[in-house]
C-alpha positions as CSV (number, residue, x, y, z in Angstrom):
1,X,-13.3,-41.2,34.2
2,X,-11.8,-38.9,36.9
3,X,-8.0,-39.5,35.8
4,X,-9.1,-39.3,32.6
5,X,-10.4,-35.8,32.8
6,X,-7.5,-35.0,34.7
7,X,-4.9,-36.4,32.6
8,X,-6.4,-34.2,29.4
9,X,-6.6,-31.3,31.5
10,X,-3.1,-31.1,32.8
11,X,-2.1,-31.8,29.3
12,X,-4.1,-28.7,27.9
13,X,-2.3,-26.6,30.3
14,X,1.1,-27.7,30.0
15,X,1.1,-27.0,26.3
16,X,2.8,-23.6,25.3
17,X,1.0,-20.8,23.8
18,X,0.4,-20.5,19.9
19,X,2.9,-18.3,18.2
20,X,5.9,-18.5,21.6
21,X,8.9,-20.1,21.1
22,X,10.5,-22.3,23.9
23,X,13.0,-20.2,24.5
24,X,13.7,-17.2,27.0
25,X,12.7,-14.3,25.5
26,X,15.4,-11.5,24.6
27,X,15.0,-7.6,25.1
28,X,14.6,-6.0,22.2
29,X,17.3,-3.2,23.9
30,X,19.8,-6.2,24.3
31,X,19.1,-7.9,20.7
32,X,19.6,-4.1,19.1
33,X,23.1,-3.9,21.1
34,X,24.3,-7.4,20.0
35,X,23.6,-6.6,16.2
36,X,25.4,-3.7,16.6
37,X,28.2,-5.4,18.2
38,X,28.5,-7.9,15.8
39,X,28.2,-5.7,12.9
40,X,30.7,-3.4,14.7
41,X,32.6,-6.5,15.3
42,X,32.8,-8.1,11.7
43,X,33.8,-4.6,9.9
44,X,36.7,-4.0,12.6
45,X,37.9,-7.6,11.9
46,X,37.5,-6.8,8.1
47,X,39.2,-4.2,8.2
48,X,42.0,-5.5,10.2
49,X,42.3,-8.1,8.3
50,X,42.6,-6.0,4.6
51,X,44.7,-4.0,6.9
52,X,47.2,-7.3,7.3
53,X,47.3,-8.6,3.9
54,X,47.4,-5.2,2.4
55,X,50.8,-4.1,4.7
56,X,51.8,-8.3,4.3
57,X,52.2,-7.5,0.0
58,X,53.6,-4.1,0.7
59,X,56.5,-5.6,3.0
60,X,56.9,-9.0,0.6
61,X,57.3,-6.3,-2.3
62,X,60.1,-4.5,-0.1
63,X,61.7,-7.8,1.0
64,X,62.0,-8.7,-2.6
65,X,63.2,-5.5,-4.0
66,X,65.6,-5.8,-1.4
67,X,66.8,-9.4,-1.9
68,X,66.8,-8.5,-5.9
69,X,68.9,-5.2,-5.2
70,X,71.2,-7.0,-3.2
71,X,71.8,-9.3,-6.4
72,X,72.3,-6.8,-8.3
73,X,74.6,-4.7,-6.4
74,X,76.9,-8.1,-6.4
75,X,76.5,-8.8,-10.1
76,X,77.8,-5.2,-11.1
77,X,80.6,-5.7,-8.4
78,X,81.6,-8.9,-10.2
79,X,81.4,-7.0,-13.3
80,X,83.2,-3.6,-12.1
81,X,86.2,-6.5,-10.6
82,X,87.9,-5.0,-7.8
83,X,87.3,-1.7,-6.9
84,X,90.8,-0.9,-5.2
85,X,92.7,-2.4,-8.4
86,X,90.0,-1.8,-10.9
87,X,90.8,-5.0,-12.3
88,X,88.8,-8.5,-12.7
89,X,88.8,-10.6,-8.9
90,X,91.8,-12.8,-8.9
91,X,90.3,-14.9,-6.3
92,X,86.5,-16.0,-4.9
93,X,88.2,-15.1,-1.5
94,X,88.9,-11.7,-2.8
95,X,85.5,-11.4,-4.4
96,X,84.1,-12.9,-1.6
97,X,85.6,-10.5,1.2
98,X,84.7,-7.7,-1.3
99,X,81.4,-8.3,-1.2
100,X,81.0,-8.9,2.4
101,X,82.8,-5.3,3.4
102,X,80.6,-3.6,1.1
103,X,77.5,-5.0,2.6
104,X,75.8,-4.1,6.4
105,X,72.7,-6.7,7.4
106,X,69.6,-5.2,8.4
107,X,68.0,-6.2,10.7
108,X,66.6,-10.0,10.2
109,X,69.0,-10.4,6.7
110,X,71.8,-12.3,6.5
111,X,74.3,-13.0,3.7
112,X,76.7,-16.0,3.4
113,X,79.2,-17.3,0.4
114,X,80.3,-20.8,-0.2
115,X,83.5,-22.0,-2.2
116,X,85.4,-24.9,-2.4
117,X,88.9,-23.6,-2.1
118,X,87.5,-21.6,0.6
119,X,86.0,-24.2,3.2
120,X,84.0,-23.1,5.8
121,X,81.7,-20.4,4.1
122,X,81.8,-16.5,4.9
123,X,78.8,-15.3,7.1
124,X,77.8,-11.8,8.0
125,X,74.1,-10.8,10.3
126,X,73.0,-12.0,13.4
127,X,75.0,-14.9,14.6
128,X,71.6,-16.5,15.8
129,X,71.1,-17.4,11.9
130,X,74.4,-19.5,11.9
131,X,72.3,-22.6,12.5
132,X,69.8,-21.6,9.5
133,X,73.0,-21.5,7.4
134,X,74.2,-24.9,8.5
135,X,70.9,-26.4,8.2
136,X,71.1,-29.5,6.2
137,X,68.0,-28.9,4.7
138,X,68.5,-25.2,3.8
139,X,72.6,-26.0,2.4
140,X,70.6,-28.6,0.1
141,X,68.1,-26.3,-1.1
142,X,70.8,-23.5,-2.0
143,X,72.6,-26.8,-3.5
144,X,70.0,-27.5,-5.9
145,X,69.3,-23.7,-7.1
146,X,73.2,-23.1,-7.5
147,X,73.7,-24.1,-11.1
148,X,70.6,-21.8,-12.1
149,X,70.5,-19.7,-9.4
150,X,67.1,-17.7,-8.6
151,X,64.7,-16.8,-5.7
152,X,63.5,-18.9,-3.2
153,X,61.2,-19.4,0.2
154,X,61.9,-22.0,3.3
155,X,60.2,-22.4,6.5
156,X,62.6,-23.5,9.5
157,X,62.6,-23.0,12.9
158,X,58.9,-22.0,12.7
159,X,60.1,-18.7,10.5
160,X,59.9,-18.0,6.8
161,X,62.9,-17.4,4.5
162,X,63.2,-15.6,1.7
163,X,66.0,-15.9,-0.3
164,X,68.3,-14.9,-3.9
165,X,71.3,-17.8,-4.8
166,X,73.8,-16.3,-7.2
167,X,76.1,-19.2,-8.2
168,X,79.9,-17.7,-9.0
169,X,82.7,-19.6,-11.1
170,X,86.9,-19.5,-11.0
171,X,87.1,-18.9,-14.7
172,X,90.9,-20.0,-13.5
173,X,89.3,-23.6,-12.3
174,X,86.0,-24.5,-13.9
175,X,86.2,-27.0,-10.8
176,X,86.2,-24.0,-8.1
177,X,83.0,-23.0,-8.3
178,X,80.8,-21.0,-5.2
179,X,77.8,-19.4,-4.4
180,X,76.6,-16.1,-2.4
181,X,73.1,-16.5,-0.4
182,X,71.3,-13.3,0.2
183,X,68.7,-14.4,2.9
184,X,66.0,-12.1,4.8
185,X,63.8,-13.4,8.0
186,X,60.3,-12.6,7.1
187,X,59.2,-13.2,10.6
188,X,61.1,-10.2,11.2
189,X,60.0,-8.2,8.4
190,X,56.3,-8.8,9.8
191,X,57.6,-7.9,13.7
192,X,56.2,-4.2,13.4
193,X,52.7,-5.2,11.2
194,X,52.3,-8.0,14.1
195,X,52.8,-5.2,16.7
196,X,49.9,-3.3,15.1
197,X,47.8,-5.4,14.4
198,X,48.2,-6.3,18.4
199,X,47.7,-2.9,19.0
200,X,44.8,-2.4,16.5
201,X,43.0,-5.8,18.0
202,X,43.2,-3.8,21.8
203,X,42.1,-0.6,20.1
204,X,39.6,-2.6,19.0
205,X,38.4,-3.9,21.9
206,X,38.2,-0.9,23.7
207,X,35.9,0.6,21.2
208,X,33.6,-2.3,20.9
209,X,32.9,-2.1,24.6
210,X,32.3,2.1,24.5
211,X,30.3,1.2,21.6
212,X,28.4,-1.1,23.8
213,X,27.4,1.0,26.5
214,X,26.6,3.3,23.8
215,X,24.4,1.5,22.1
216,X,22.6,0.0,25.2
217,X,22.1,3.7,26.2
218,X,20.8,5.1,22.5
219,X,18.7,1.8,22.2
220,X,16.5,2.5,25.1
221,X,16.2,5.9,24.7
222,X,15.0,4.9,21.2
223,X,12.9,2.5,22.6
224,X,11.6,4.6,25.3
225,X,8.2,5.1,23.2
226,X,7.7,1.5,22.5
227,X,8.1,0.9,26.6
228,X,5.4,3.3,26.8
229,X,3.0,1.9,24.4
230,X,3.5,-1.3,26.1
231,X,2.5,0.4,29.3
232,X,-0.2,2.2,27.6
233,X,-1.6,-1.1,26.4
234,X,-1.2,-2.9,29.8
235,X,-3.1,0.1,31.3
236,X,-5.6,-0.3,28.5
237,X,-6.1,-3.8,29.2
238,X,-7.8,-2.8,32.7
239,X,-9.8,-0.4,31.3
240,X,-8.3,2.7,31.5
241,X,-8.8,4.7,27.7
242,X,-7.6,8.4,28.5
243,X,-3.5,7.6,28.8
244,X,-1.8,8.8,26.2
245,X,1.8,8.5,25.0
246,X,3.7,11.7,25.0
247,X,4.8,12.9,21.2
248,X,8.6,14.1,20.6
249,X,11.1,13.6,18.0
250,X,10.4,13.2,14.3
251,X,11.1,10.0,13.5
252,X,9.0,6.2,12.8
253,X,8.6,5.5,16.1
254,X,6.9,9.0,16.6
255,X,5.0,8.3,13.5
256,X,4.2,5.2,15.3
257,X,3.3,7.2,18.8
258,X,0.7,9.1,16.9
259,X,-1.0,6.3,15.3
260,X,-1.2,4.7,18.3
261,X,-2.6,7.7,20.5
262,X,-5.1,8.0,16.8
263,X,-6.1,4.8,17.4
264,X,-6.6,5.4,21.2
265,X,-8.9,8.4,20.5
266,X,-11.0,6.3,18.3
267,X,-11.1,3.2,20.5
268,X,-12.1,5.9,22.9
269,X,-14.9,7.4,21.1
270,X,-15.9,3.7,20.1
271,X,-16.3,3.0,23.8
272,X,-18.1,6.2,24.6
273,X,-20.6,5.5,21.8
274,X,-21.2,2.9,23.1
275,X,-21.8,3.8,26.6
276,X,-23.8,7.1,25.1
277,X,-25.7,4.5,23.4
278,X,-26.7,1.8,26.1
279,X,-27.5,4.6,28.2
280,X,-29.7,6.6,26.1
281,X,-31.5,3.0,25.2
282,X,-32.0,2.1,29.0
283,X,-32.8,5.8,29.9
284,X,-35.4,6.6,26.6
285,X,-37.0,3.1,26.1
286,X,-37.8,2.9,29.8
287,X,-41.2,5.3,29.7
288,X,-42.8,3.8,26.4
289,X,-42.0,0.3,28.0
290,X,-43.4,1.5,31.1
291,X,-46.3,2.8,29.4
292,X,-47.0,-0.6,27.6
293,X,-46.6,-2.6,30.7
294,X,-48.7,-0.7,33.2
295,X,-51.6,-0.4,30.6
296,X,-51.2,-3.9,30.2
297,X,-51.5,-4.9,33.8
298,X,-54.7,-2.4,34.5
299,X,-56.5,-3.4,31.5
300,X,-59.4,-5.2,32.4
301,X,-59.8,-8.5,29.5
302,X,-63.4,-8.5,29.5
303,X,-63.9,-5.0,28.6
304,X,-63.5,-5.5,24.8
305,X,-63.6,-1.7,24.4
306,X,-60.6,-1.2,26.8
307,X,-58.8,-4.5,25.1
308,X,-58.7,-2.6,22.2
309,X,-57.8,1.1,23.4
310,X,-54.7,-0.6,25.1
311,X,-54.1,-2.1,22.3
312,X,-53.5,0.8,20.1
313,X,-51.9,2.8,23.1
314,X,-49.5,-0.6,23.4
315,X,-48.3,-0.4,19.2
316,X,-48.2,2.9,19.2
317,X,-45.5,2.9,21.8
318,X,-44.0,0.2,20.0
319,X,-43.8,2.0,17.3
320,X,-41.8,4.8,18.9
321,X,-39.5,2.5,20.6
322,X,-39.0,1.2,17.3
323,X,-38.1,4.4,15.2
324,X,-36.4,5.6,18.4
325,X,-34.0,2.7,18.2
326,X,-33.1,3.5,14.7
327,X,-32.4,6.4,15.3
328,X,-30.0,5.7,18.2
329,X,-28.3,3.4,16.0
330,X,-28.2,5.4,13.1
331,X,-26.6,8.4,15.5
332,X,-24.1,5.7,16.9
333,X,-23.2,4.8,13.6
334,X,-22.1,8.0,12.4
335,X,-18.8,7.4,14.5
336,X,-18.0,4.4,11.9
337,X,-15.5,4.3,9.7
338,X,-18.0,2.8,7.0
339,X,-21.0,5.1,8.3
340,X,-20.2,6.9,4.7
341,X,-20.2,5.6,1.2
342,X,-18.1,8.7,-0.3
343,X,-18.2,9.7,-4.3
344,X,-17.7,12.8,-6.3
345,X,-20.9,14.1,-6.6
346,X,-22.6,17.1,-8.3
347,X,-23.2,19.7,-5.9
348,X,-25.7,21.5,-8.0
349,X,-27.6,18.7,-9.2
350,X,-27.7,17.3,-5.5
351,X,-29.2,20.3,-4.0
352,X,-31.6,20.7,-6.6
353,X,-32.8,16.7,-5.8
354,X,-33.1,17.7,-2.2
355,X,-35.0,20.6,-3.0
356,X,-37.4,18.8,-5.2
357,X,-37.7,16.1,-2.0
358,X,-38.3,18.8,0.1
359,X,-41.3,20.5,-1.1
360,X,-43.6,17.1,0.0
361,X,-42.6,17.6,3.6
362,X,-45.1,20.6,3.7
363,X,-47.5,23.3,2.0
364,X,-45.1,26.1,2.3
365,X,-43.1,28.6,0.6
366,X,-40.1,26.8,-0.7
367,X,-37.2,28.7,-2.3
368,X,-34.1,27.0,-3.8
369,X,-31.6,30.5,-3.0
370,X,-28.9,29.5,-5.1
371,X,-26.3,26.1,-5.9
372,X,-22.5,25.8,-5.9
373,X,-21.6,24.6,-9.7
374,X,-19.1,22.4,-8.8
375,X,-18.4,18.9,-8.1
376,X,-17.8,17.8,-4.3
377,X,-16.3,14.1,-2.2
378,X,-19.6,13.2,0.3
379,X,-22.0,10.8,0.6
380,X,-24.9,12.2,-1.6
381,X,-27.1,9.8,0.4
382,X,-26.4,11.0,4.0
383,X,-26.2,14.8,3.0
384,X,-29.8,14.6,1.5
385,X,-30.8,12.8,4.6
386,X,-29.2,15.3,6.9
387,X,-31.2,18.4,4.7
388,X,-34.4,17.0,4.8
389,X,-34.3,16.5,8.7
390,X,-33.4,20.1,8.3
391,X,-36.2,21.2,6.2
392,X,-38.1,18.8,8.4
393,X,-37.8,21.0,11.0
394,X,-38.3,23.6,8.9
395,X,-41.6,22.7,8.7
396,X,-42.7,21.7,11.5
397,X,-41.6,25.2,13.2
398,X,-43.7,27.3,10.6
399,X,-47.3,27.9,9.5
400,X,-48.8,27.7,5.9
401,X,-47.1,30.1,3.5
402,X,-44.1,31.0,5.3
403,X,-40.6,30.6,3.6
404,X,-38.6,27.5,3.9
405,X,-35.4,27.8,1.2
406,X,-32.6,25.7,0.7
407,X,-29.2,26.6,-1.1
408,X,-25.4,25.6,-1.3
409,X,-22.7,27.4,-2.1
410,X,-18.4,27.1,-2.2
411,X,-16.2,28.8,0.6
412,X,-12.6,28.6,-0.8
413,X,-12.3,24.3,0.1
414,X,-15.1,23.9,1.2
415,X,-18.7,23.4,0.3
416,X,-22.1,24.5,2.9
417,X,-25.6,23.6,2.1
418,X,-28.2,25.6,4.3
419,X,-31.9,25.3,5.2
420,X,-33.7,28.6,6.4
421,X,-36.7,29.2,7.2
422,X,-38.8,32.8,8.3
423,X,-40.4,30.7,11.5
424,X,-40.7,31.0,15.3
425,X,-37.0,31.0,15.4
426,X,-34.9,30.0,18.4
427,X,-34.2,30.9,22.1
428,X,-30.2,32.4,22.1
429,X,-30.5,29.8,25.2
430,X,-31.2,27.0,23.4
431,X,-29.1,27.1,20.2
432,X,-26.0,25.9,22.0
433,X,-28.0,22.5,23.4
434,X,-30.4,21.8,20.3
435,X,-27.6,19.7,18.9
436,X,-27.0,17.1,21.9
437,X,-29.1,14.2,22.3
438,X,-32.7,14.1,23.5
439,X,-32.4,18.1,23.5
440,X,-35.3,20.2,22.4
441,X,-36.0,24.0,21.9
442,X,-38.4,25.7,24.3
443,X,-40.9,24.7,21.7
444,X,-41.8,21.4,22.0
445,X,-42.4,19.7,19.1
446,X,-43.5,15.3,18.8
447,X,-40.2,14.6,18.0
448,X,-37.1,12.4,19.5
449,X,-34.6,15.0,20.2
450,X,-32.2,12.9,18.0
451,X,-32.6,14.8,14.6
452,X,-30.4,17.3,15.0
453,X,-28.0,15.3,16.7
454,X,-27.7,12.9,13.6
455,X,-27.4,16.1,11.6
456,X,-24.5,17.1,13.5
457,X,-23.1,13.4,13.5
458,X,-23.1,13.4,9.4
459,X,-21.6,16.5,9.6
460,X,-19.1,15.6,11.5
461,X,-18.4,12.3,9.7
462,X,-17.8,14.1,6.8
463,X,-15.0,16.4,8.6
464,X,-17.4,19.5,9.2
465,X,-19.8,21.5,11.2
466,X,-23.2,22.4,11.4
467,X,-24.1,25.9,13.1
468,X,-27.4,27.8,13.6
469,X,-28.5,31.4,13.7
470,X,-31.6,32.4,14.8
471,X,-33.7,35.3,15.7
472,X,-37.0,35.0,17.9
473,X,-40.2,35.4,15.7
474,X,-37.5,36.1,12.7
475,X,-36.7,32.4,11.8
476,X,-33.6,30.3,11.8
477,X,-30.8,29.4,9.3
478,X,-29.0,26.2,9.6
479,X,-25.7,25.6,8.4
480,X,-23.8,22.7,7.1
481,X,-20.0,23.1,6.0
482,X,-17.8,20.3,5.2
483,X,-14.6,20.1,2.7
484,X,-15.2,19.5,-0.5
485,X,-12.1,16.7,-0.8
486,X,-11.8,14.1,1.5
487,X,-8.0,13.0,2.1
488,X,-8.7,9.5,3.2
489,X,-11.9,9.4,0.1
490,X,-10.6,6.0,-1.9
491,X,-14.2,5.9,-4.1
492,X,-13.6,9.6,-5.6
């Protein structure tokens, strides 16, 4: 059973990772180099080698204008006859020694003639061709082309040969008959394009390796952000939210730095909503449960009217445990992405509705002050909610007939309701802290201390503020301003 256990264990931890591949993993700095290597690399070779067959045409174009030149310059000699008599050849010697005067090899051409009467045939070039010339297998391929003459190609000696045969006849002996060979060494020809291309291949090579180091260099300064998210992350990992990733450039990757450094913000915020809210959960619920349980453990089971006392005292502070834990959620939620259910609403028709809401909250003297016409992006739902806790308060700071009014109106882009009142008004003091959690005024009212605080979190959710002004024994005016379009709205 032991082994057994064992045996599946060490299996389970010998098997690799989902998603990893087997092999050693590459820098992403090193793969970015070697693509541009390689890319580097192919389009140098491409070129070089359009560079070869391009200057290979070109110099197979010159070799045969030349060859064909050469032929001709012969054929109008044999039709001009001699040029020191001005008369027709009298012999192929003659015609033969003619031609070869008149004619200097370059370099890598030579030019032989063959005739019977002659014997051993005429030669001028490099004397290292004499063996091409005597070639059996060259002297039968001129053989076959004399009667028709033409243009030909041979490979010998590990060179190629290009070459014109011009077949010549004794009109004085139809026996007598020769033939001229105008030959040119390509390997020659191609000496200088082989020299650059040699030259070309080092050049090359030289720039491929700067381009290396250059590339390396460029790639992790272009990585450089990505190095730092990964450190970010890492840093993450153990807890730590408030690094950030420093912005420069204009590029994706800084695109990328600031989504990222977005999305650390709200991770951020997520975290410290949630830390806000298990502490305000362990910090408020503690009295009402410590209420509950010390009644509980005093309460004396035979006095049924003490039973019953601590029973109302123990559902009553259940009950505010349990409207004070919606609450905390509903304030934690306003940090959510989904906390609003956005659509173009009518302003004017939506502060009218709350108005009409309103007026049950309390006998007092309600005043709707005036609505934007217009239509607005928000979540009629959680803008209604947030006036009412307003006008709440409203009421609950003034007596029987004073004013309560409520009103919207445009500023430019964007769109304020407000809910005034002619009250107690509030302390300059406590106007800045009314807003935070579990805060009250200097009057205490029954409440949580979260109202406010989910009006400003609805605010804020919808990309606004909320602000107060109040005078002492003159009343307050609360103000909500949010924009009227919502750029990341997708229900509008």
């Amino acid at each position: 059973m032991m082994e057994a256990m064992t045996k599946t264990t060490t299996e389970t931890t010998t098997e690799p990772q989902s998603g990893r591949r087997w092999w050693p993993a590459v820098p992403v700095r090193l793969r970015i180099t070697a693509a541009v290597l390689v890319l580097f690399g192919l389009a140098m070779v491409g070129a070089g080698v359009v560079v070869f067959l391009v200057e290979s045409a070109r110099i197979d174009r010159i070799t045969n204008a030349s060859i064909e030149q050469e032929v001709a310059e012969f054929e109008l000699l044999v039709e001009r006859g001699d040029p020191v008599t001005g008369k027709p050849f009298t012999s192929p010697e003659n015609l033969f020694k003619s031609t070869l005067a008149r004619n200097v090899a370059n370099e890598g051409e030579f030019i032989f003639a063959s005739w019977r009467s002659v014997g051993q045939p005429k030669f001028i070039g490099d004397r290292s061709y004499v063996p091409i010339v005597n070639d059996p297998v060259f002297r039968n391929r001129v053989a076959s082309m004399q009667a028709a003459g033409g243009f030909g190609m041979i490979e010998l000696a590990g060179s190629e040969f290009r070459f014109a045969v011009k077949a010549v006849t004794d009109q004085r002996a139809a026996a007598d008959d020769g033939v001229v060979v105008f030959a040119y060494d390509m390997s020659v020809q191609r000496g200088d394009l082989r020299d650059l291309i040699r030259t070309y291949a080092i050049v090359a090579a030289g720039a491929l390796t700067v381009l290396a180091l250059a590339a390396f260099l460029i790639a992790g300064r272009l990585l450089r952000p990505l190095r730092e998210l990964r450190s970010t992350a890492q840093e993450i990992s153990v807890g730590d939210l408030t690094r950030r990733i420093e912005v420069s450039g204009n590029d994706d990757l800084t695109d990328l730095t600031v989504t990222f450094n977005s999305m650390l913000d709200r991770l951020d915020g997520a975290f410290a909503t949630q830390r806000q809210f298990l502490d305000d959960v362990g910090h408020e619920l503690k009295t009402p449960i410590t209420i509950a349980q010390g009644h509980l453990e005093l309460m004396d089971v035979a006095d049924v009217d003490e039973v019953g006392s601590t029973r109302d005292l123990v559902l009553d502070e259940m009950d505010r445990m349990s409207r004070l834990v919606g609450e905390l959620v509903l304030l934690a939620k306003t940090r959510r992405p989904d906390f609003l259910r956005l659509e173009t609403s009518d302003v004017h028709g939506l502060t009218t509705a709350v108005y009409e809401k309103a007026q049950a909250l309390g006998s007092r003297q309600w005043i709707l002050d005036g609505t934007a016409d217009g239509r607005a992006t928000l979540d009629p739902q959680r803008v209604t909610q947030a006036i009412l806790q307003l006008a709440s308060n409203a009421v609950r700071h003034t007596d029987e007939g004073d004013v309560v009014a409520i009103g919207s109106t445009y500023y430019g882009g964007a769109v304020a309701f407000w809910v005034r009142d002619t009250g107690d008004g509030i302390d300059q003091a406590d106007q800045a802290r009314i807003f935070e959690r579990f805060r009250r005024g200097t009057a205490e009212g029954d409440g949580s201390g979260l109202g406010l605080a989910i009006v400003r979190g609805i605010a804020q959710a919808h990309g606004g503020r909320i602000e107060v002004h109040s005078d002492v024994g003159r009343g307050s005016r609360f103000t909500i301003t949010m924009p009227r379009e919502q750029p990341w709205a997708t229900g509008s």
